[in-house]
N, C-alpha and C positions, 0 to 999 in steps of 0.2 A: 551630425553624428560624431559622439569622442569617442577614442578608446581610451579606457580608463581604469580598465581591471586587466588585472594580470592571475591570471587561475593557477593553481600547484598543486599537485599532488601529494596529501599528506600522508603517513604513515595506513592512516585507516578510512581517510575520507578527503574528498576536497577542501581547500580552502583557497581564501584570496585576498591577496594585499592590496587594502585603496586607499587612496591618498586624499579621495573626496565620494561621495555619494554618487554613485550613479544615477544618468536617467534613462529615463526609458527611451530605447531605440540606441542605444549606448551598448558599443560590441564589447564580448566577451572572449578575452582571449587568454587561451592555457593550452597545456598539453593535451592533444586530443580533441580540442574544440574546434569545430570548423563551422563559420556563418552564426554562430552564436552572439545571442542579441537579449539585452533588459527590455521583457516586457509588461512587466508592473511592479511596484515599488509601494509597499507599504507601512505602516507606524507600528510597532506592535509592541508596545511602551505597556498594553491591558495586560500582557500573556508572559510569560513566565519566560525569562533567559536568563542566562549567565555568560559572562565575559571572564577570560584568562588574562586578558592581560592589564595590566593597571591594574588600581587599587579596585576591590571589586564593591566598594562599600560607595563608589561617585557615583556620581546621577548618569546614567548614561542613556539614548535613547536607541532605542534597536528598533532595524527592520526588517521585513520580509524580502528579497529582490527575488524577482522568479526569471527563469535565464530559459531562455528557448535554446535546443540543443538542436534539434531539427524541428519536422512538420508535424513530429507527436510528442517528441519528449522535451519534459522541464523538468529541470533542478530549481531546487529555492535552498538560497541563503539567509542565515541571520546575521545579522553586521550591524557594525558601531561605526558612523562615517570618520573618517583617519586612521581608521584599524586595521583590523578583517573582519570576511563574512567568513562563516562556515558553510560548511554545504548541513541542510537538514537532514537528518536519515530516513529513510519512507521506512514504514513497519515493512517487513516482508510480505510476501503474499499468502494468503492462504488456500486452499482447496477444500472444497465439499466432495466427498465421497460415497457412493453407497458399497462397496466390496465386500464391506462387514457383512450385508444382507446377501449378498450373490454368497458368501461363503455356508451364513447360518442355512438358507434354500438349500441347497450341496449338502448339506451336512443332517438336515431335516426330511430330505428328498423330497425337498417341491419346486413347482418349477413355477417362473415367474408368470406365464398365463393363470395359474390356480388362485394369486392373488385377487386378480379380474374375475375370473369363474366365483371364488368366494367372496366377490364383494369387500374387498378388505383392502382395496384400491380402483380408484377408477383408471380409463386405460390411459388417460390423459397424464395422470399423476406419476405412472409406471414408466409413460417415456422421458417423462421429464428425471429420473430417476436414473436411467437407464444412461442419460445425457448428464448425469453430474448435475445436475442443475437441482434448486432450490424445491422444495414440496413445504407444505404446512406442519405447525407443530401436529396439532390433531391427525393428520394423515399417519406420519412417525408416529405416536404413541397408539394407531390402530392396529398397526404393523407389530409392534412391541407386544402388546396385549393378544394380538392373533394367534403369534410364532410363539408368544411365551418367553421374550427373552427379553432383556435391558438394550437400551439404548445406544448403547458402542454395539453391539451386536449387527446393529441394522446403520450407520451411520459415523463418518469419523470425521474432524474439520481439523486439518494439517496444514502445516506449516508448505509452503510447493517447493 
C-alpha cells in the first residue's frame, strides 16, 4: 500500500495533487479524511472532461478514482495522472411529496379514507403515498381527474 494523494480543500469542492496515478488500495490522505482508501480506478477517455490546467487542446487521458471515505460513503474524482483529480459533484438529492394533495383534501374537505371508499385509490397506493414513496403515473392522474385539479396540486419532486 502507497500513500500517494494528498486531498485539500478547495474554495467550493475537493481536489488533490498527484504526482502519479493511484492504485487501488492506495490511502487517501487530506483534511478530514480518516482510513480512506482507492478502491477502483477507471479510463473515462468516452465521457466528457475538461482540464484547467495545461494547454486544454493536449491529448490527455482522465479517470474516474472512487475513494472510500468510510463503510458507506464514496467520493470519485476525475484526474489527469501528474495533475489533479477533482472531486465530482453528486446532483443533489431530491424528494417526492404528496403535501400538495393532503392540502387540496383540506381545502376540498375530504378526507383521505373517501379516496379508498371512492375507489379512486387502492389502500395499498394511499400508504405508500402517505410514506413519501413512489405511486404510478395512472394512479396520480386518477387522483388529478377525481379532485379536479392539476398535477402540483396532488404531488411536488424537490430539491431535499
Amino acid at each position: 500500500m502507497n500513500t500517494v494523494i494528498r486531498g485539500t480543500y478547495g474554495k467550493t469542492r475537493n481536489y488533490a495533487e498527484m504526482d502519479r496515478l493511484p492504485n487501488v488500495g492506495d490511502e487517501w490522505i487530506g483534511r478530514g479524511y480518516e482510513d480512506a482508501k482507492v478502491v477502483a480506478i477507471a479510463e473515462i477517455n468516452d465521457e466528457v472532461a475538461e482540464t484547467t490546467s495545461g494547454d486544454p487542446t493536449a491529448d490527455y487521458t482522465f479517470y474516474r478514482i472512487t475513494v472510500a471515505m468510510g463503510e458507506d460513503e464514496f467520493v470519485e474524482y476525475v484526474a489527469i495522472p501528474g495533475g489533479y483529480a477533482t472531486e465530482i459533484e453528486k446532483a443533489p438529492k431530491r424528494h417526492l411529496s404528496y403535501v400538495p394533495l393532503w392540502k387540496t383534501l383540506v381545502e376540498k374537505r375530504i378526507k383521505k379514507s373517501d379516496l379508498i371508499k371512492d375507489h379512486i385509490v387502492a389502500p395499498g397506493t394511499l400508504g405508500k403515498m402517505v410514506n413519501d414513496e413512489p405511486v404510478s403515473v395512472a394512479s396520480l392522474m386518477k387522483i388529478c381527474d377525481a379532485l379536479d385539479v392539476d398535477l402540483p396540486d396532488v404531488v411536488e419532486y424537490t430539491m431535499k
